[in-house]
N, C-alpha and C positions, 0 to 999 in steps of 0.2 A: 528336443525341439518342440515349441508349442505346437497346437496343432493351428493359431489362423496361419504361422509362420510357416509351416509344412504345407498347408494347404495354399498358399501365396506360391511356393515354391514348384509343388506339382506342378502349376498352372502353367508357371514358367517353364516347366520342365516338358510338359506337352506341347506346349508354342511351337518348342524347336522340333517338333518331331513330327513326321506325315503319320506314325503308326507307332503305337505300342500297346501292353498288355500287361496285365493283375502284375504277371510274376515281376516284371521288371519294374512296377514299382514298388513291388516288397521289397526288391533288392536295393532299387537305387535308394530308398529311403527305410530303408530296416524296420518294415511294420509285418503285421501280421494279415492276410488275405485278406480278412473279417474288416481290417481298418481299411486296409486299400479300397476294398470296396465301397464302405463311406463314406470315403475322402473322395473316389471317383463321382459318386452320386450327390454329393453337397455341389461340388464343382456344374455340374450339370443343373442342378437346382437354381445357379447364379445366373443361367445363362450361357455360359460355354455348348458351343454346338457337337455333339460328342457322338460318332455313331456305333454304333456294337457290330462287330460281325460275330459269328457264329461259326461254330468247329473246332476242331483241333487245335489249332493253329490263329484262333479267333481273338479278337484284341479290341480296339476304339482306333478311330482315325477321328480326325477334326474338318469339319465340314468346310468346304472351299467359299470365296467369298460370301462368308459371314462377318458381324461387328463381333470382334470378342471383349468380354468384359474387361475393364481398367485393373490391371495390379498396382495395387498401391505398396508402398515402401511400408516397413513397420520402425519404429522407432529406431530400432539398433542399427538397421540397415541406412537409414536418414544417415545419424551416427558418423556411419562407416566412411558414406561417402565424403561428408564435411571435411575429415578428420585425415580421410584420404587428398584430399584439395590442401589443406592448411599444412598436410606435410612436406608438402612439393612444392611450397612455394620459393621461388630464389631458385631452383633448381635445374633452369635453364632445357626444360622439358620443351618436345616437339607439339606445335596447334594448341602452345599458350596460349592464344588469342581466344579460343573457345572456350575460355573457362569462365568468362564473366556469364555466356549464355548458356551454360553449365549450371551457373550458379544461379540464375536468374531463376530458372526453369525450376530446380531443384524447390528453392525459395517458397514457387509458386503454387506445387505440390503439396505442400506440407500446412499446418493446423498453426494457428496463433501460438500455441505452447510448443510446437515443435522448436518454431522456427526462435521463442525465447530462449531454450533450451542451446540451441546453434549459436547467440549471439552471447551466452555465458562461456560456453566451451572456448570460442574464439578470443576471449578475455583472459581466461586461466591457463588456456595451454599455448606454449612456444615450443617451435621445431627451430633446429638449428638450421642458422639465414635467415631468422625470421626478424622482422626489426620490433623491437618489444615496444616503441611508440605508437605504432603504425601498423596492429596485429589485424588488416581487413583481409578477408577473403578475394575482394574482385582488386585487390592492388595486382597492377600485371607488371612484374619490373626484371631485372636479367634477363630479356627475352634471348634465345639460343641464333647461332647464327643461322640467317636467313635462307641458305642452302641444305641446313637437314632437312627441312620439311620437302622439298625439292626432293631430296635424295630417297626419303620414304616413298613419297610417292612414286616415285621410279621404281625401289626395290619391291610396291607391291603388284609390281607385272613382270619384273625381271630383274634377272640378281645380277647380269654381265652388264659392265657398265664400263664406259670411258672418263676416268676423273682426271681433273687437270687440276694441280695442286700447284700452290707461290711458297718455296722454302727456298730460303735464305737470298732472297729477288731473282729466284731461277725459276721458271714457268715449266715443268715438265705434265705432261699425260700418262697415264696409263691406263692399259687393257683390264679388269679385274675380274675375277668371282667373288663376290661379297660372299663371305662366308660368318661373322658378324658383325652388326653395331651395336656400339656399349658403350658406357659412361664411365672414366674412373678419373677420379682427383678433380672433378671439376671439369672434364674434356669430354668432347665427345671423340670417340674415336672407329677407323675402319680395320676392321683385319680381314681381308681378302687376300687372294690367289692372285699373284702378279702371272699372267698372263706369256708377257712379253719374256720375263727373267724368270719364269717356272720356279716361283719360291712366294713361300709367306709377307706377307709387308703387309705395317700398320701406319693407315694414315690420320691426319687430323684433320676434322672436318672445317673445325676454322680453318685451312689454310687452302681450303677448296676455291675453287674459281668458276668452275663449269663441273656439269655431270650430265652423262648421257648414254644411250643403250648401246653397247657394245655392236657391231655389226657382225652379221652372223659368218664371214667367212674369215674372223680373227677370233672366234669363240673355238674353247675345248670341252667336249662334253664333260657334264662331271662326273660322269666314273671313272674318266683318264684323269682329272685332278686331284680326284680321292686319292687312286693311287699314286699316284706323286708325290703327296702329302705325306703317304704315310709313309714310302721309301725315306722319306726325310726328318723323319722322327728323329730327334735327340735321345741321345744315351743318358742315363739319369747320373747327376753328379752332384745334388743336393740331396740329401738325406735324413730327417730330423724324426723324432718322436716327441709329442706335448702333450705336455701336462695340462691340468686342469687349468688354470691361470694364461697359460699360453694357447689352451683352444678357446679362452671369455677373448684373448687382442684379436685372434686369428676372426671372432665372431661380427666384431668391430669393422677391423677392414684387412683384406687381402688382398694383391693383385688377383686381374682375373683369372690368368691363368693358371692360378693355382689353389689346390682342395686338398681337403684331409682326408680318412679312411679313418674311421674310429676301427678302435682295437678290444673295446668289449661293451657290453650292452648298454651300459650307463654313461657313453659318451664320457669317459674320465679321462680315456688317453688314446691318442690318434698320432698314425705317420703321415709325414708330408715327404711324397717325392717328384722332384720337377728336374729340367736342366735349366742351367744357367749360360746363358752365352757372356762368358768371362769377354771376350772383345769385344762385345757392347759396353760402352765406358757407362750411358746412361740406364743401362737395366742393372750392371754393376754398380750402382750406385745407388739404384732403387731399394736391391734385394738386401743390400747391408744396410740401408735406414730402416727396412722394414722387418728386418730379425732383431734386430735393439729395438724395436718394438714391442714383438712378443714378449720381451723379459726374459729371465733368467728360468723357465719351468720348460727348460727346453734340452733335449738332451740328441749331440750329433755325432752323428753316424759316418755321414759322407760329405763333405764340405772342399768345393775346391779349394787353394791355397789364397789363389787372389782374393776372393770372399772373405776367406780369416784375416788376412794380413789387413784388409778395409775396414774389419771390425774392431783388430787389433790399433787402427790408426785413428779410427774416432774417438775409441774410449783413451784415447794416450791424447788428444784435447780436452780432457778432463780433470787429467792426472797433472798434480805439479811437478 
Protein backbone atom coordinates (compact mmCIF):
# COMPACT_ATOMS: atom_id res chain seq x y z
CA UNK A 1 0.00 0.00 0.00
CA UNK A 2 1.33 3.57 -0.65
CA UNK A 3 1.86 5.36 1.96
CA UNK A 4 -0.70 8.78 1.13
CA UNK A 5 -3.07 5.60 0.70
CA UNK A 6 -2.09 3.98 4.19
CA UNK A 7 -2.08 7.18 5.62
CA UNK A 8 -5.77 8.15 4.07
CA UNK A 9 -6.65 4.85 5.67
CA UNK A 10 -5.29 5.32 9.31
CA UNK A 11 -7.34 8.32 9.38
CA UNK A 12 -10.21 6.44 8.55
CA UNK A 13 -9.26 3.98 10.72
CA UNK A 14 -8.97 6.33 13.99
CA UNK A 15 -12.40 8.15 13.09
CA UNK A 16 -14.02 4.98 14.03
CA UNK A 17 -12.55 4.54 17.14
CA UNK A 18 -12.52 6.62 20.84
CA UNK A 19 -8.97 4.96 21.66
CA UNK A 20 -6.05 3.07 20.23
CA UNK A 21 -2.49 2.45 20.27
CA UNK A 22 1.25 2.05 18.25
CA UNK A 23 0.64 -1.81 18.60
CA UNK A 24 -2.62 -2.02 17.03
CA UNK A 25 -1.65 -0.09 14.24
CA UNK A 26 1.31 -2.32 13.41
CA UNK A 27 -1.12 -4.90 13.24
CA UNK A 28 -3.94 -3.64 11.67
CA UNK A 29 -1.74 -2.24 8.93
CA UNK A 30 1.56 -4.57 8.94
CA UNK A 31 4.13 -1.62 9.54
CA UNK A 32 6.93 -1.59 11.63
CA UNK A 33 6.69 0.69 15.19
CA UNK A 34 9.30 3.13 13.60
CA UNK A 35 6.43 3.69 10.64
CA UNK A 36 3.51 3.71 12.78
CA UNK A 37 4.84 6.21 14.62
CA UNK A 38 5.32 8.58 11.61
CA UNK A 39 2.43 7.88 10.17
CA UNK A 40 0.68 8.81 13.66
CA UNK A 41 2.78 12.18 13.68
CA UNK A 42 2.16 13.26 9.84
CA UNK A 43 -1.59 12.66 10.66
CA UNK A 44 -1.20 15.12 13.59
CA UNK A 45 0.78 17.51 11.49
CA UNK A 46 -2.46 17.79 9.16
CA UNK A 47 -4.47 18.71 11.73
CA UNK A 48 -6.20 15.63 13.43
CA UNK A 49 -6.69 16.44 17.16
CA UNK A 50 -4.78 13.53 18.56
CA UNK A 51 -4.10 13.15 22.32
CA UNK A 52 -1.18 10.88 23.92
CA UNK A 53 -1.80 9.25 27.20
CA UNK A 54 0.92 7.99 29.03
CA UNK A 55 1.61 4.34 30.75
CA UNK A 56 1.41 1.10 30.25
CA UNK A 57 -1.42 0.80 28.76
CA UNK A 58 -1.16 4.29 27.11
CA UNK A 59 -2.42 5.03 23.36
CA UNK A 60 -4.11 8.43 21.41
CA UNK A 61 -7.83 9.15 21.68
CA UNK A 62 -9.20 11.97 19.40
CA UNK A 63 -10.32 15.13 20.90
CA UNK A 64 -14.12 15.58 21.29
CA UNK A 65 -15.96 18.29 19.26
CA UNK A 66 -13.14 19.14 17.03
CA UNK A 67 -13.22 20.02 12.89
CA UNK A 68 -11.38 16.96 11.62
CA UNK A 69 -9.62 17.20 8.48
CA UNK A 70 -11.32 16.11 4.88
CA UNK A 71 -10.29 12.46 3.66
CA UNK A 72 -10.20 12.59 0.18
CA UNK A 73 -10.64 9.52 -2.02
CA UNK A 74 -7.37 8.49 -4.07
CA UNK A 75 -7.85 7.61 -7.60
CA UNK A 76 -8.52 3.82 -7.28
CA UNK A 77 -10.81 4.25 -4.56
CA UNK A 78 -12.79 7.14 -6.99
CA UNK A 79 -12.44 3.90 -9.35
CA UNK A 80 -13.99 1.49 -7.03
CA UNK A 81 -16.89 3.34 -6.26
CA UNK A 82 -18.00 4.35 -10.06
CA UNK A 83 -17.43 0.89 -11.12
CA UNK A 84 -19.33 -0.27 -7.99
CA UNK A 85 -22.66 2.05 -9.23
CA UNK A 86 -22.21 0.97 -13.11
CA UNK A 87 -22.30 -2.75 -11.92
CA UNK A 88 -25.66 -2.56 -10.07
CA UNK A 89 -27.31 -0.96 -12.48
CA UNK A 90 -30.82 -2.79 -13.71
CA UNK A 91 -30.38 -4.60 -10.55
CA UNK A 92 -33.39 -3.81 -8.80
CA UNK A 93 -31.35 -2.77 -5.62
CA UNK A 94 -33.04 -1.10 -2.30
CA UNK A 95 -32.72 3.34 -2.06
CA UNK A 96 -32.09 3.43 -5.83
CA UNK A 97 -33.27 6.60 -5.58
CA UNK A 98 -30.07 7.87 -3.82
CA UNK A 99 -27.74 7.05 -6.28
CA UNK A 100 -28.10 10.07 -8.47
CA UNK A 101 -27.04 12.05 -5.21
CA UNK A 102 -24.50 9.50 -4.72
CA UNK A 103 -23.25 10.38 -7.77
CA UNK A 104 -23.66 13.91 -7.76
CA UNK A 105 -21.67 14.20 -4.73
CA UNK A 106 -19.04 11.79 -5.79
CA UNK A 107 -18.74 13.87 -9.20
CA UNK A 108 -18.32 16.91 -7.01
CA UNK A 109 -15.28 15.54 -4.96
CA UNK A 110 -13.21 14.76 -7.55
CA UNK A 111 -10.55 16.75 -10.00
CA UNK A 112 -11.35 17.55 -13.75
CA UNK A 113 -9.12 14.34 -14.73
CA UNK A 114 -10.69 12.32 -12.34
CA UNK A 115 -13.91 12.83 -13.19
CA UNK A 116 -12.65 12.48 -17.40
CA UNK A 117 -11.15 9.37 -16.48
CA UNK A 118 -15.15 8.18 -15.05
CA UNK A 119 -16.80 9.37 -18.14
CA UNK A 120 -14.11 7.00 -20.44
CA UNK A 121 -14.70 4.05 -18.06
CA UNK A 122 -18.38 4.54 -18.29
CA UNK A 123 -17.99 4.34 -22.31
CA UNK A 124 -15.69 1.08 -22.41
CA UNK A 125 -17.13 -0.89 -19.68
CA UNK A 126 -20.71 -2.82 -19.75
CA UNK A 127 -22.23 -4.93 -16.89
CA UNK A 128 -24.72 -7.22 -17.66
CA UNK A 129 -28.45 -5.11 -17.91
CA UNK A 130 -26.76 -2.64 -18.93
CA UNK A 131 -28.12 -0.99 -22.18
CA UNK A 132 -25.04 -0.45 -24.25
CA UNK A 133 -26.85 2.85 -25.95
CA UNK A 134 -27.66 4.43 -22.88
CA UNK A 135 -24.38 3.34 -20.68
CA UNK A 136 -25.16 6.67 -17.99
CA UNK A 137 -24.51 6.43 -14.35
CA UNK A 138 -27.62 8.60 -12.95
CA UNK A 139 -30.08 6.33 -15.52
CA UNK A 140 -32.37 5.16 -12.39
CA UNK A 141 -34.68 2.36 -14.37
CA UNK A 142 -35.91 -1.28 -12.86
CA UNK A 143 -36.54 0.43 -9.73
CA UNK A 144 -37.18 -2.81 -6.94
CA UNK A 145 -40.66 -3.10 -5.64
CA UNK A 146 -41.75 -0.39 -3.54
CA UNK A 147 -42.14 -2.56 -0.14
CA UNK A 148 -38.47 -3.63 0.35
CA UNK A 149 -37.31 -0.50 1.25
CA UNK A 150 -40.25 -0.56 3.72
CA UNK A 151 -39.19 -3.93 4.83
CA UNK A 152 -35.54 -2.81 5.53
CA UNK A 153 -36.41 -0.28 7.42
CA UNK A 154 -38.47 -2.22 9.62
CA UNK A 155 -35.82 -5.15 9.69
CA UNK A 156 -33.39 -2.49 11.06
CA UNK A 157 -35.25 -2.25 14.54
CA UNK A 158 -36.63 -5.58 14.30
CA UNK A 159 -36.63 -8.84 12.62
CA UNK A 160 -40.32 -10.23 14.02
CA UNK A 161 -42.59 -9.10 11.62
CA UNK A 162 -46.33 -9.47 10.27
CA UNK A 163 -46.18 -9.99 6.27
CA UNK A 164 -49.22 -10.13 4.42
CA UNK A 165 -48.46 -11.76 1.07
CA UNK A 166 -51.28 -11.88 -2.51
CA UNK A 167 -50.51 -15.59 -3.97
CA UNK A 168 -52.51 -16.78 -6.32
CA UNK A 169 -55.63 -13.73 -5.41
CA UNK A 170 -55.39 -15.29 -1.80
CA UNK A 171 -54.48 -12.49 0.79
CA UNK A 172 -52.92 -14.49 3.75
CA UNK A 173 -50.44 -13.06 6.81
CA UNK A 174 -48.02 -14.30 8.66
CA UNK A 175 -46.04 -14.12 12.04
CA UNK A 176 -42.19 -14.41 10.98
CA UNK A 177 -38.43 -14.24 12.28
CA UNK A 178 -36.63 -12.87 9.35
CA UNK A 179 -33.91 -14.92 9.26
CA UNK A 180 -32.70 -13.73 5.71
CA UNK A 181 -33.04 -11.30 2.69
CA UNK A 182 -31.44 -12.08 -0.55
CA UNK A 183 -31.74 -11.83 -4.23
CA UNK A 184 -31.66 -14.83 -6.58
CA UNK A 185 -32.71 -14.99 -10.25
CA UNK A 186 -33.81 -11.62 -10.49
CA UNK A 187 -36.22 -11.80 -6.96
CA UNK A 188 -36.05 -10.57 -4.09
CA UNK A 189 -36.81 -13.07 -1.57
CA UNK A 190 -37.59 -13.74 2.49
CA UNK A 191 -36.71 -16.79 4.31
CA UNK A 192 -37.90 -16.63 7.72
CA UNK A 193 -39.23 -18.66 10.65
CA UNK A 194 -43.06 -19.08 10.27
CA UNK A 195 -44.14 -18.48 13.37
CA UNK A 196 -47.67 -19.69 13.30
CA UNK A 197 -46.67 -23.36 11.42
CA UNK A 198 -43.11 -23.59 13.28
CA UNK A 199 -41.27 -24.21 9.97
CA UNK A 200 -39.08 -22.54 7.32
CA UNK A 201 -40.92 -20.47 4.52
CA UNK A 202 -39.75 -18.42 1.70
CA UNK A 203 -41.52 -15.58 0.67
CA UNK A 204 -41.61 -13.08 -2.37
CA UNK A 205 -41.24 -9.74 -1.68
CA UNK A 206 -43.03 -8.70 -4.83
CA UNK A 207 -46.01 -10.42 -3.71
CA UNK A 208 -46.02 -8.46 -0.44
CA UNK A 209 -48.89 -6.33 0.51
CA UNK A 210 -48.39 -4.92 4.03
CA UNK A 211 -45.42 -5.38 6.71
CA UNK A 212 -45.40 -4.84 10.17
CA UNK A 213 -43.60 -5.50 13.77
CA UNK A 214 -44.78 -8.57 15.05
CA UNK A 215 -46.54 -8.08 18.44
CA UNK A 216 -44.83 -9.16 21.23
CA UNK A 217 -47.23 -11.76 22.83
CA UNK A 218 -47.20 -13.84 19.33
CA UNK A 219 -43.28 -13.57 19.31
CA UNK A 220 -40.78 -16.78 20.16
CA UNK A 221 -37.61 -15.98 21.50
CA UNK A 222 -34.89 -16.84 19.26
CA UNK A 223 -33.16 -19.47 21.08
CA UNK A 224 -36.48 -21.58 21.05
CA UNK A 225 -36.38 -20.93 17.12
CA UNK A 226 -32.84 -21.74 16.70
CA UNK A 227 -33.64 -24.79 18.23
CA UNK A 228 -36.51 -25.62 16.21
CA UNK A 229 -34.52 -25.18 13.22
CA UNK A 230 -32.20 -27.13 13.87
CA UNK A 231 -34.42 -30.35 15.13
CA UNK A 232 -35.50 -29.78 11.52
CA UNK A 233 -32.54 -30.05 9.65
CA UNK A 234 -32.73 -32.34 6.55
CA UNK A 235 -30.76 -35.55 6.06
CA UNK A 236 -28.37 -35.01 3.20
CA UNK A 237 -29.47 -36.93 -0.11
CA UNK A 238 -27.52 -34.95 -2.72
CA UNK A 239 -23.89 -35.75 -2.82
CA UNK A 240 -21.55 -34.61 -5.68
CA UNK A 241 -17.83 -33.99 -5.88
CA UNK A 242 -16.29 -31.15 -8.66
CA UNK A 243 -14.10 -30.83 -10.79
CA UNK A 244 -12.38 -27.87 -11.80
CA UNK A 245 -14.77 -26.86 -14.78
CA UNK A 246 -17.77 -27.66 -12.59
CA UNK A 247 -16.41 -25.32 -9.45
CA UNK A 248 -15.61 -22.09 -12.50
CA UNK A 249 -20.31 -22.90 -13.18
CA UNK A 250 -20.78 -23.38 -9.39
CA UNK A 251 -18.57 -19.77 -9.34
CA UNK A 252 -21.10 -18.29 -11.84
CA UNK A 253 -24.14 -19.06 -10.03
CA UNK A 254 -25.64 -21.41 -7.39
CA UNK A 255 -28.68 -21.41 -5.43
CA UNK A 256 -28.33 -20.01 -2.14
CA UNK A 257 -28.50 -22.49 -0.10
CA UNK A 258 -26.08 -24.17 -1.28
CA UNK A 259 -21.76 -24.31 -1.01
CA UNK A 260 -18.86 -26.32 -1.53
CA UNK A 261 -15.97 -27.41 0.82
CA UNK A 262 -12.80 -27.63 -1.27
CA UNK A 263 -10.94 -30.76 -0.75
CA UNK A 264 -7.28 -29.57 -1.23
CA UNK A 265 -5.39 -26.38 -1.04
CA UNK A 266 -5.59 -25.35 -4.75
CA UNK A 267 -9.21 -25.21 -4.85
CA UNK A 268 -9.29 -28.02 -7.83
CA UNK A 269 -11.81 -30.11 -6.35
CA UNK A 270 -14.64 -29.74 -3.83
CA UNK A 271 -17.99 -31.67 -2.38
CA UNK A 272 -21.29 -30.33 -2.42
CA UNK A 273 -23.76 -31.71 0.18
CA UNK A 274 -27.30 -30.31 0.55
CA UNK A 275 -31.07 -32.10 0.78
CA UNK A 276 -33.36 -31.85 -1.81
CA UNK A 277 -37.08 -31.85 -0.92
CA UNK A 278 -38.03 -34.09 -3.91
CA UNK A 279 -42.00 -32.91 -3.22
CA UNK A 280 -41.19 -29.58 -4.02
CA UNK A 281 -42.06 -29.95 -7.69
CA UNK A 282 -40.43 -26.29 -8.20
CA UNK A 283 -37.10 -26.76 -6.26
CA UNK A 284 -37.19 -30.27 -8.06
CA UNK A 285 -36.98 -28.65 -11.07
CA UNK A 286 -34.64 -25.98 -10.11
CA UNK A 287 -31.85 -28.41 -8.80
CA UNK A 288 -32.10 -30.55 -12.19
CA UNK A 289 -31.52 -27.23 -14.53
CA UNK A 290 -28.93 -26.28 -12.26
CA UNK A 291 -26.71 -29.73 -12.21
CA UNK A 292 -26.88 -29.51 -16.43
CA UNK A 293 -25.36 -26.59 -15.49
CA UNK A 294 -22.39 -27.59 -13.91
CA UNK A 295 -21.40 -29.91 -16.94
CA UNK A 296 -20.18 -33.04 -17.03
CA UNK A 297 -16.90 -32.50 -14.37
CA UNK A 298 -19.01 -33.74 -11.80
CA UNK A 299 -18.82 -36.90 -10.15
CA UNK A 300 -22.09 -38.53 -7.92
CA UNK A 301 -22.07 -39.90 -4.98
CA UNK A 302 -25.61 -39.67 -3.60
CA UNK A 303 -28.53 -38.58 -5.81
CA UNK A 304 -32.10 -39.05 -5.05
CA UNK A 305 -33.83 -41.13 -7.88
CA UNK A 306 -36.41 -38.41 -8.69
CA UNK A 307 -33.43 -36.04 -9.54
CA UNK A 308 -31.82 -38.58 -11.90
CA UNK A 309 -34.84 -39.60 -13.62
CA UNK A 310 -35.38 -35.31 -14.24
CA UNK A 311 -32.09 -35.35 -15.56
CA UNK A 312 -32.46 -38.44 -17.46
CA UNK A 313 -35.75 -36.68 -18.89
CA UNK A 314 -34.36 -33.36 -20.17
CA UNK A 315 -31.34 -34.83 -21.90
CA UNK A 316 -33.88 -37.48 -23.66
CA UNK A 317 -35.49 -33.76 -25.26
CA UNK A 318 -32.42 -33.70 -26.90
CA UNK A 319 -31.91 -37.10 -28.12
CA UNK A 320 -33.67 -38.24 -31.39
Amino acid sequence: MKKVERINTIMRYINNRSHFTISEIMQEFNTSRSTAIRDIREIEAMGMPLVAEVGRDGGYFVMHNSVLPDVRFTDNEVKALFIAFMATRNQQLPFLKSRQSLAEKLLGLISANQQDDLVLLNQILLFEGTNPNNPDLLDLSDLPHPMLEKLIQLLLLDRYLIITSKEENVIKSYPIYLLNLYREKSLWLIEGFDIKEEKRQIFQVDNLTNVKPCPTNKRWSKKKILEKLSKQNEVINLYLVLGPKAIAQFKKYHPLKLSISYTNPYQATAILKTFINVNNLEELTEITNWLLFLGEDIKIKEMPIEVYEGIQKRLGLFCP
